[in-house]
N, C-alpha and C positions, 0 to 999 in steps of 0.2 A: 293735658288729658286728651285721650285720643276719643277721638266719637264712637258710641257702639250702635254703629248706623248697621241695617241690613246687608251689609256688602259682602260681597264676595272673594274669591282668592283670584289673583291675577288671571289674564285670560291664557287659558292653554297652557299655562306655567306652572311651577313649581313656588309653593307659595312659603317664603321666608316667616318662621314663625313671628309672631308679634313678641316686639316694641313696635316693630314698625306699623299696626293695626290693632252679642254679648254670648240641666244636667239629667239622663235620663235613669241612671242605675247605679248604684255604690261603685266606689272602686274595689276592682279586683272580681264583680260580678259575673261570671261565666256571661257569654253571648246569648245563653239559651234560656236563661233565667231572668225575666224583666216582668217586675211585676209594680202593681196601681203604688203599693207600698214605696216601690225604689224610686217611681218615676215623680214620685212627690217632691223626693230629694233632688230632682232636677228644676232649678231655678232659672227657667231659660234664661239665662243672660247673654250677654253683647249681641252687638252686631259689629258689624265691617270698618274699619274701612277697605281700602286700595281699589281700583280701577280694575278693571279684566276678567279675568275668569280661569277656572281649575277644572286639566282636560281628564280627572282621575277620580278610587275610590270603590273598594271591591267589598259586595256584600258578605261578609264575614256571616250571616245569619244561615246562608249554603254552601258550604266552603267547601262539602262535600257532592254538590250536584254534577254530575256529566263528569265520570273520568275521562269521556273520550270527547273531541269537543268536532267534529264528523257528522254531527246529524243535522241534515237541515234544520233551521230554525224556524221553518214552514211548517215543521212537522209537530210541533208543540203544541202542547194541549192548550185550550183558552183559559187566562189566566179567571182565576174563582169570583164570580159577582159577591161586590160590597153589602152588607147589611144596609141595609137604609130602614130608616125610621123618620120620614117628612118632619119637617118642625115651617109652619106658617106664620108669618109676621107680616103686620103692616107698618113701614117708616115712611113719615112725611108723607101717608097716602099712595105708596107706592106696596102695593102684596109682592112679597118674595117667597117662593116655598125653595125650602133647604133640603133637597130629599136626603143629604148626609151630614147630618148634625153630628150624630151619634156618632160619625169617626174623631172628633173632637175629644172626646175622651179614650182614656185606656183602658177598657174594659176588656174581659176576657174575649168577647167576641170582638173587639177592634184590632189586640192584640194576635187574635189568632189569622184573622185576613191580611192582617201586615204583613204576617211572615210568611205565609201561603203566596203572597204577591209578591215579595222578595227573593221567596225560591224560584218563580216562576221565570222571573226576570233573570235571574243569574243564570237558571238550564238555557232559557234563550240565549243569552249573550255568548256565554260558551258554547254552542252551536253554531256560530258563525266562524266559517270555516280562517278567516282573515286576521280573527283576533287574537286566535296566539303570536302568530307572525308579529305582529305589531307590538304586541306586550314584547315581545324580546329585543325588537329596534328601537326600543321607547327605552327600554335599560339597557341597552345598548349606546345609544347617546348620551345617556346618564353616566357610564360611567366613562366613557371618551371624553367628555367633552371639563373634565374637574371638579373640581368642591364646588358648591354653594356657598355664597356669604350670602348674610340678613343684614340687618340691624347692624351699625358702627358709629360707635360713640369715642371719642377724643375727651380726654381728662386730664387735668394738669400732671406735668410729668411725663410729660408723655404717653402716658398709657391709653394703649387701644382695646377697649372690648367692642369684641364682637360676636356673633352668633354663625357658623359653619358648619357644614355638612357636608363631611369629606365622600369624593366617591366612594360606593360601595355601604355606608352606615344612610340610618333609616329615619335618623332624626336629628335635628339641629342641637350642636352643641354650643354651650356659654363659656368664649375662650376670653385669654387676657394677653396683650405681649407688652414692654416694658419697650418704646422702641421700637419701631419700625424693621429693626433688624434684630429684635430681642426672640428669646424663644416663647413661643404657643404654652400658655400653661390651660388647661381643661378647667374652669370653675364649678359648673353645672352640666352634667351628664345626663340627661333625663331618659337613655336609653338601658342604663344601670338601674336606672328607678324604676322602666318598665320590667327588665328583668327579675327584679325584687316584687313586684305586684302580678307574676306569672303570666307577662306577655301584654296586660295594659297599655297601650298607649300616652305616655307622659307629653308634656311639652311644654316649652319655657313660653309664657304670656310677655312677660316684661324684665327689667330689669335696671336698676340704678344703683351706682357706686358712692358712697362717700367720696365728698370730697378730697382728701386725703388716700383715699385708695383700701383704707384698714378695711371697711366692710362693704357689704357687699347686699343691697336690699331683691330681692327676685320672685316671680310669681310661676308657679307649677300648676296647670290643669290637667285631669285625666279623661281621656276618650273622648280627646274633642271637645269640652262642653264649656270650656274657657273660664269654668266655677272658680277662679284661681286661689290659690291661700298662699298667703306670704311666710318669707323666709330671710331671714338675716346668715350671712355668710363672714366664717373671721377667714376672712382671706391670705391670712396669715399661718394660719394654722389648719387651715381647710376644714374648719366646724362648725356647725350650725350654734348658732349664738341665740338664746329664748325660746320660746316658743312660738311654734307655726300658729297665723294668725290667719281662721278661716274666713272665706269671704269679702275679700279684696279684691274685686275684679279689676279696676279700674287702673290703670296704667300710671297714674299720676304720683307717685310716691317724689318728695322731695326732702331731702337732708339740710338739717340744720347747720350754717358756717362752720358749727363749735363737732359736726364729725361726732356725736354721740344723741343725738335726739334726730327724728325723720316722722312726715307726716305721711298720712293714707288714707282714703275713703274704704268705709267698710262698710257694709249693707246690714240690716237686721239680721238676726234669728230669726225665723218666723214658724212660728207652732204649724203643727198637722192641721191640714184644711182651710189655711190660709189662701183666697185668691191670689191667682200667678198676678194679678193686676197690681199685689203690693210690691213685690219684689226689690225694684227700685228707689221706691219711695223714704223719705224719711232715714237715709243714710249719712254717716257722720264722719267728717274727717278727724281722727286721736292724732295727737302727738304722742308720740312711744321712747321713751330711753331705750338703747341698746341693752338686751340682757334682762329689762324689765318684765315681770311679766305681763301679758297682756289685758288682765283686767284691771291693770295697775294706768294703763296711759289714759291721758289727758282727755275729755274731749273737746276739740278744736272749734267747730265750725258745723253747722248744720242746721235743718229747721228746726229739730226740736233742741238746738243748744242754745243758738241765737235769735228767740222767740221776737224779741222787741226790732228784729230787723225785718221780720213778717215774710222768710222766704217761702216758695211755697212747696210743699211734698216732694214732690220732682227735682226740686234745685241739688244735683246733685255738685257736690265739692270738692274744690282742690286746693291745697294751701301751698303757694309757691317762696321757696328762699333763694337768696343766690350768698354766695362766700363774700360779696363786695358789699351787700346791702345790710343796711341796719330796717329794714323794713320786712313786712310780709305781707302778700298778696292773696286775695281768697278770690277763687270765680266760680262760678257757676255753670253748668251746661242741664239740658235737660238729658245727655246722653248723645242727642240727635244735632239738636242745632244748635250749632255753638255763639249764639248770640244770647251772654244771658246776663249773668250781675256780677258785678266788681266791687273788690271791700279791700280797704287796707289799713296796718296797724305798723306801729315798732315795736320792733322787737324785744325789748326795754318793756313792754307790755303783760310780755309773760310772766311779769313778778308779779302781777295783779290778778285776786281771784276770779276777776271778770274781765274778757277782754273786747274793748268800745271799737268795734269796726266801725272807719268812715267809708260810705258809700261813694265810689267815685262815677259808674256806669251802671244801664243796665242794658235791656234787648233793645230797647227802641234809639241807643247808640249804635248798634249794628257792630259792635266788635266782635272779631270772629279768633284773634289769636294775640297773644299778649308774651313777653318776656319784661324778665323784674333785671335790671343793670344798674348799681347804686342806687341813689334816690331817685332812679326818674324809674317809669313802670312804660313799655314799647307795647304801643298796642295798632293790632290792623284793623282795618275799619272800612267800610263800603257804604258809611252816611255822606253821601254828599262826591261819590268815588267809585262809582259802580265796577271798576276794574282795580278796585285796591288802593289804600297810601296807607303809610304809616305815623302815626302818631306818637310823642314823646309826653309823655304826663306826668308834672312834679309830683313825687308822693308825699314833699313838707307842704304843699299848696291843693289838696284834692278835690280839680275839681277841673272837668275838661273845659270850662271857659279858661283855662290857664295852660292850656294846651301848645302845643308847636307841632308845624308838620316835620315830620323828619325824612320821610319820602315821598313825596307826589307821586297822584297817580298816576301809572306808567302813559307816556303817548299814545301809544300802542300794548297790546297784551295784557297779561294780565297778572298781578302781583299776586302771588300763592303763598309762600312761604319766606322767612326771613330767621336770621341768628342773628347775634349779637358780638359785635368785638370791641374792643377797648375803644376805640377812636373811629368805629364804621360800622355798619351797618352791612348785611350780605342779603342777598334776597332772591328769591327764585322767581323768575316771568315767563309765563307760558303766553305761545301763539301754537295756536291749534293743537300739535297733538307734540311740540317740540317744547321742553325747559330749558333757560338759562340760567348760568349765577351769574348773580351782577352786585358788582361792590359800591357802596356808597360811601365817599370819605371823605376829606379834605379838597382834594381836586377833582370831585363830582364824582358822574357817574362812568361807570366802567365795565365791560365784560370780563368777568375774570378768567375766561378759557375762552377767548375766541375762535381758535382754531380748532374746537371741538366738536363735532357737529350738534350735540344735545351735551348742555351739563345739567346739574341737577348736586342740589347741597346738601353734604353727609352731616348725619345728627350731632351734633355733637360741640358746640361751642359752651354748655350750660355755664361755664364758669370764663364766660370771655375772653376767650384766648387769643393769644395775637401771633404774629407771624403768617407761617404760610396757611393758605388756605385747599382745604378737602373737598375736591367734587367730585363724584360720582359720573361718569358717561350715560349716553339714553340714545340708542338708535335702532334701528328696525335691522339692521344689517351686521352687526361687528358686535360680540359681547362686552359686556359692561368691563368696565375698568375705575378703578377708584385711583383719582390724581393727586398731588400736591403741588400747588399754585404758590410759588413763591414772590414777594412784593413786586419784584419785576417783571412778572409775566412768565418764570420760566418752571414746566413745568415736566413732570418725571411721576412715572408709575410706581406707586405704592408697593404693590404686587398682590396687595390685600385679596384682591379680584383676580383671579387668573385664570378663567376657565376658557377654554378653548374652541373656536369653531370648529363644527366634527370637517374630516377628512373626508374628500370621495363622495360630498354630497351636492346638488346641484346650486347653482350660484343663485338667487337671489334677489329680486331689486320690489320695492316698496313705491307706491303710485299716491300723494294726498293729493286729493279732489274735492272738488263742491259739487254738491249734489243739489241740484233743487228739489224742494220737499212740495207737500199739499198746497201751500201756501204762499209759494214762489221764494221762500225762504232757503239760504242756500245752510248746506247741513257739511261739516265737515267728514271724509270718507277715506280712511288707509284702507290701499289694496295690496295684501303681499301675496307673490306670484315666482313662481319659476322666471328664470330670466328669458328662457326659451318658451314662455307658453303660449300657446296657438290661439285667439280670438275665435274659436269656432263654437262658443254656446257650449260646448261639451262638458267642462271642467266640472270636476268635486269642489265647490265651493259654500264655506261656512259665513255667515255673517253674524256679527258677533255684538251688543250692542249693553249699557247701562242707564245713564241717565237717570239721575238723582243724587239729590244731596248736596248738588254743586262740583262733584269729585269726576272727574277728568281722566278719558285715555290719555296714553304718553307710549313715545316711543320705546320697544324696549325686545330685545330679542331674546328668545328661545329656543337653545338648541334643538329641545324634542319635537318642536314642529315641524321637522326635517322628518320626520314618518307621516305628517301628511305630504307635505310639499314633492319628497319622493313619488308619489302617485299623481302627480297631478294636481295636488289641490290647491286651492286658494283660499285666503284668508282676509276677511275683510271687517276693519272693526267701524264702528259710526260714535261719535260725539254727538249726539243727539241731544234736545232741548232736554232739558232737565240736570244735563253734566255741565262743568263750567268752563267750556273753553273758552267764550268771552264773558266772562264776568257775571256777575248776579243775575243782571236781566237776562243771560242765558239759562242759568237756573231757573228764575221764575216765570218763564215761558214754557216750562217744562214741571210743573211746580200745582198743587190741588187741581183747580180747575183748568187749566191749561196744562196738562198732565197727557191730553190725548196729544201732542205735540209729539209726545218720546216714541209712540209706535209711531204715528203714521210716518216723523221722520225714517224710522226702521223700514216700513212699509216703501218710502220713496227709494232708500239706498238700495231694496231688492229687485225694484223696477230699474234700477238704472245698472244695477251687475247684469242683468240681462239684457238690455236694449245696449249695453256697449259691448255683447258677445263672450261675458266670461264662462257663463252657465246659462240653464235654464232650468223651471221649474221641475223638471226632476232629477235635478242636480244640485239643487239651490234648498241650503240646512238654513236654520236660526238659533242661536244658543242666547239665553242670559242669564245671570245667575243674581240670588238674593234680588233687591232691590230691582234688578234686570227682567224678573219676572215677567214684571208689567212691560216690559218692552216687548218679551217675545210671547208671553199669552197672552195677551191682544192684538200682538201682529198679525198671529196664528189664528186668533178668531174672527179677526175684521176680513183678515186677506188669506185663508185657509188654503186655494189655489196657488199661492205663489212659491211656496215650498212642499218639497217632498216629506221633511223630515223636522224636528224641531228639540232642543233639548231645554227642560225646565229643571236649572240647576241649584236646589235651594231653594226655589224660588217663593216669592211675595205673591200668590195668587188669590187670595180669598180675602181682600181691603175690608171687606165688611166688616169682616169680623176679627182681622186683626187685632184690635186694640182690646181683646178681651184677653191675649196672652200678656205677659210680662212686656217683652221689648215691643209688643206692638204699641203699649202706652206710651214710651219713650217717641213713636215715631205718629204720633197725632201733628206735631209742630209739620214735620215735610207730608203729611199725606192728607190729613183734616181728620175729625170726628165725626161717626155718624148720628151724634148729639145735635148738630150745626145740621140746619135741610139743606146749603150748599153746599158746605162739606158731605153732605150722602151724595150728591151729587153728584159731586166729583169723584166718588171711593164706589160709587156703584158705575162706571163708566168705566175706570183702570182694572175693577175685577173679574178676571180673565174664568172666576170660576162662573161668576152670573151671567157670564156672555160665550157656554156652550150649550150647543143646542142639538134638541136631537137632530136626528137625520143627516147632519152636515158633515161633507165628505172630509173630516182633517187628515191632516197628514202625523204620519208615523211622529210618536211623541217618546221620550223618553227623560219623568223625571227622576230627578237624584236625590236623596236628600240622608244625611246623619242622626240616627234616632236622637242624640244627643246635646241637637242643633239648639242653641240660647239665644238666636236673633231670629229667627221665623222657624215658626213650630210646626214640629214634621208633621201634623195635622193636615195644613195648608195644601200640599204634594198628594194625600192621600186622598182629600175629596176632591182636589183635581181631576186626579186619575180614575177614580170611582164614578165620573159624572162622563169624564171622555169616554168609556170604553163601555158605558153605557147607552153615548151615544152619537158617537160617528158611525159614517156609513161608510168608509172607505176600506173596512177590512184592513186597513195597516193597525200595525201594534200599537200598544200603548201599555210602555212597561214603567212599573214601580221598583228602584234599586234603590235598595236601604243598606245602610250600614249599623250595626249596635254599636260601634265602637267608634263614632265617629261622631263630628258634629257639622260646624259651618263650612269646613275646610281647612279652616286657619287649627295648623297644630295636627294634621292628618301627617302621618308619616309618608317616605317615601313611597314606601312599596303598594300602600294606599293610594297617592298619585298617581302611581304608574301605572295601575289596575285599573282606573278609575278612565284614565285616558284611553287605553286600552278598550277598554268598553265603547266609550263616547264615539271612538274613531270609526270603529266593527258597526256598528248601532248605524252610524251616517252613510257609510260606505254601502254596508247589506241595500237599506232601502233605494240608494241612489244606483243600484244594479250591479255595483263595482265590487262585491263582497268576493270572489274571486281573486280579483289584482291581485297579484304575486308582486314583493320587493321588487 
């Protein structure tokens, strides 16, 4: 089950729909038409995962503003003040006045500032004279440089699904090939389903095969909002098999050995006027026959099925099988932190009206990722391991004093990720911002691509497979390539991956440094640069930062960044406390209370691009997105001087009050409750909206966000913007770009992206003096 943490979509990239990574208006609802009624129907759900950020995303709400885009954007009117309606509270003895509560809700006048704010922001951006130029070299690169691939999963037989985006199409398609050199067949099309809903936005969430390859399980969301409802595919016949089952967000679907039963977490129904705070709660994983109908399946696993296990509201469920095991596995996550409870039974069980889970773990095990291979159940764990091992646990014996280690933790680095193969174990180990696969087997341990300079291991062993092994590339300089590693070290290009470095663009090279922070704590820092770039302080340079969750930069290149890098720019991302380059205790030094760790690291890496001559303060952006919030509005409000320009993407800004939407209850375990007085503590210190103030000169802000967004709620963005531009004194902008069709990012099409980047780029450049620069 993947986390529906706050996260964002890669940094500056193109973001591969999810499997690989939680609704504001019906489907099919014109852009113009959003009302209290639709927006009910929006169940924010997910959040993130993946590392980085998304440099795109074009408000669809003014699509008709500025045919000519020629005017200054000086010359624009000031965007409309926010309604405010104060609301005063005292927590833990501290008085807070909220002078914008009331954009919290959708009400006709919240509704109507949004889109007054949204048009505003769009006539500005098109105004800048730089950003058509860029929109055209930004698709320009896109389609020079090849397809996109996503998500790639290996299944016996060979067969490869994977997720693609050929140049020139708008959205990721769910292909299959038989072979390596077999032909592309199209499974799921979600651009034919936009077409069919008059231009919606579709997008595949996830996706899992029967073992046997017959069918085909996959989740569809519309406008971004990641709501997904499921779908059984006869692969065979290219027809939907039962009925679509709504409300399945969650990634986790697993197929019974027997190829005609598969399990799912579904979330309620929940009546008109139900708080967003139930959303998550009290969700049940069914077991479903293929072709059944759906109020016909099982159900499986949940608080309210398996009362006498006492889990609690939030434990939400996954029920895992494998084709080898006579067993099955139940875990839990709250969404966010994936340290939660482990159950398991045989499968021999399900002839029983009742089925007796033995409890083998819970959080205070600290397991964070588990696979099921025959009778034993593979679980990772950071008890006792602050950088990772793995653990083997018999499931005829359940009970971790019957434990074995199966990988120690690493010397060095840090154990992330692992698969499973008949006779070894694979695993992925990060040092700072580079991955490795490393094979564990009979004759120890091993790099399975040494001469690679980043590997990184493709999804996809679910059914143990053996032979050669699948890794993926990871560098700052060369595009990805997906490899095959065969026993003896020899390995040869897939071709799965083939996209291209553009042609004719300037060469290149990547700087990781240590940065010392506040604290004398040294902070990991990529700087990508021109090969020829001049140390003279002048440079267009962004800094880009996350930190949370434990979830980690990595190396990873982007053709379209060659429309900044063409001017000059520079790109610098931080691993800041909070992300896990070394291990837990790096996460939780960046973690509730030690949570000011994440900016002021941000804070030091912008003092040290400057003082080593890349930029200077009026050259020098900040971006972060979702979760990343907190990095870049508090960096922006502690250190306001040290940048020009700042982009808040998505972003997590108003902690306070998070936990009153949907996924902000999901994200109490990493942030705290302001129920707890050191949890207020701590969530009134990270929020970047309680810490603007009038008078103070900020610099030029520009947030993004998807009305549609199901991990942090476009609220967040709007009282941001409402409180900044009500009170800086520095005369730079502070624009609100919205999208209706849109959500976290994840599942925005391309043209979305590339708009969105487009913006970001024009937005940094204008303020930094350079809106001029010609290609």
């Amino acid at each position: 089950m993947r986390p529906r943490r706050c996260r964002g979509a890669p940094w500056m990239g193109d973001t591969p729909t999810p499997q690989a990574v939680p609704p504001l208006h019906a489907t099919g609802t014109p852009a113009s038409v959003v009302t209290s009624a639709a927006s009910q129907l929006l169940l924010r759900l997910r959040k993130t995962p993946m590392p980085l950020h998304l440099f795109a995303l074009r408000p669809l709400i003014a699509a008709g503003a500025l045919a000519c885009g020629l005017i200054a954007p000086a010359r624009a009117q000031t965007p409309p003040p926010a309604p405010s309606h104060p609301v005063t509270e005292t927590l833990h003895g501290v008085t807070l006045v909220d002078p914008y509560r009331n954009l919290e809700t959708r009400t006709p006048e919240t509704l109507a500032w949004m889109r007054a704010q949204a048009a505003y922001a769009a006539k500005t951006l098109d105004a800048i004279p730089l950003r058509q130029p860029l929109l055209q070299r930004i698709e320009q690169l896109a389609q020079t440089t090849g397809d996109a691939v996503g998500e790639v999963l290996r299944m016996p037989g060979e067969r490869y699904y994977y997720l693609r985006r050929k140049a020139g199409e708008n959205q990721f398609k769910l292909v299959m090939r038989s072979g390596l050199a077999g032909a592309e067949q199209v499974l799921v099309d979600p651009e034919a389903l936009a077409r069919a809903a008059g231009g919606t936005p579709h997008a595949i969430n996830y996706f899992m095969p029967s073992w046997d390859g017959h069918y085909l399980a996959y989740g569809i969301s519309v406008g971004g909002s990641e709501n997904a409802t499921l779908y059984v595919l006869d692969t065979t016949t290219g027809r939907t098999v039962g009925e679509p089952i709504p409300r399945v967000v969650e990634e986790g679907v697993s197929w019974m050995p027997d190829n005609q039963r598969f399990a799912y977490n579904q979330l309620r129904a929940l009546p008109p006027g139900t708080p967003d705070t139930e959303t998550y709660l009290d969700s049940t994983v069914f077991l479903q026959t293929v072709g059944q109908k759906a109020s016909q399946a099982r159900p499986l696993f949940g608080p309210t099925v398996n009362r006498a296990l006492k889990l609690d509201r939030l434990d939400v469920g996954q029920v895992i099988f494998s084709p080898d095991s006579g067993y099955m596995v139940a875990r839990t996550t709250d969404t966010t932190s994936p340290e939660g409870k482990l159950f398991a039974a045989p499968l021999a069980a399900l002839s029983a009206p009742t089925i007796d889970w033995q409890r083998i773990a819970g959080p205070e095990d600290k397991i964070t990722d588990v696979a099921l291979r025959g009778n034993e159940l593979v679980a990772r764990t950071y008890q006792g391991a602050p950088r990772g091992k793995l653990l083997a646990i018999p499931l005829d014996n359940q009970a971790l004093a019957q434990t074995r280690t199966l990988v120690p933790e690493p010397a060095s680095g840090v154990l992330e990720g692992f698969e499973l193969e008949k006779d070894a174990v694979l695993t992925e180990e990060r040092s700072s911002f580079t991955l490795r696969a490393v094979r564990y087997d009979a004759q120890g341990r091993h790099d399975i691509a040494p001469s690679v300079p980043g590997s990184t291991l493709i999804n996809g062993n679910p059914a143990h497979l053996g032979g050669d092994t699948l890794v993926g590339t990871s560098s700052w300089t060369a595009p990805q390539r997906l490899l095959q590693v065969d026993a003896k070290g020899g390995i040869r290009d897939t071709g799965l991956r083939n996209q291209q470095a553009p042609t004719g663009v300037p060469e290149i090279v990547a700087e990781e440094v240590m940065v010392p922070s506040h604290d004398g704590v040294m902070v990991p820092l990529a700087i990508l640069h021109r090969k020829d770039l001049k140390k003279d302080g002048q440079a267009p340079t962004l800094l880009i930062g996350y930190g949370a969750y434990g979830l980690s930069e990595e190396a990873r290149f982007l053709p379209r960044n060659f429309a900044w890098f063409e001017r000059g720019g520079v790109i610098a991302i931080a691993n800041v406390r909070g992300s896990g380059a070394f291990g837990d205790p790096w996460h939780r030094a960046g973690f509730k209370a030690t949570k000011p760790n994440t900016w002021k690291d941000g804070i030091a890496a912008a003092k040290y691009l400057i003082a080593q001559g890349y930029t200077n303060p009026k050259h020098l952006g900040i971006w972060g997105t979702s979760a990343g919030g907190i990095f870049v509005g508090r960096a922006v409000t502690e250190a306001p001087e040290l940048f020009a320009a700042a982009i808040f993407d998505v972003g997590s800004l108003d902690t306070l009050r998070a936990e009153n939407s949907a996924n902000g209850v999901t994200n109490i375990s990493e942030f705290g409750t302001v129920q707890d007085p050191e949890d207020f503590k701590a969530l009134l210190a990270m929020s970047t909206y309680q810490h603007i103030e009038k008078g103070v000169a900020y610099p030029a802000v520009l947030l993004i966000h998807g009305m549609n967004d199901p991990r942090v709620d476009t609220w967040e963005s709007a009282k941001t913007a409402a409180k900044l531009q009500a009170s800086t004194s520095s005369g730079k902008p502070v624009l609100l770009r919205l999208d209706e069709q849109a959500g976290h990012g994840i599942g925005s099409t391309a043209q979305q992206a590339y708009t969105k980047q487009a913006d970001l780029m024009a937005f940094l450049l204008w303020q930094f003096g350079l809106a001029g620069t010609q290609p």
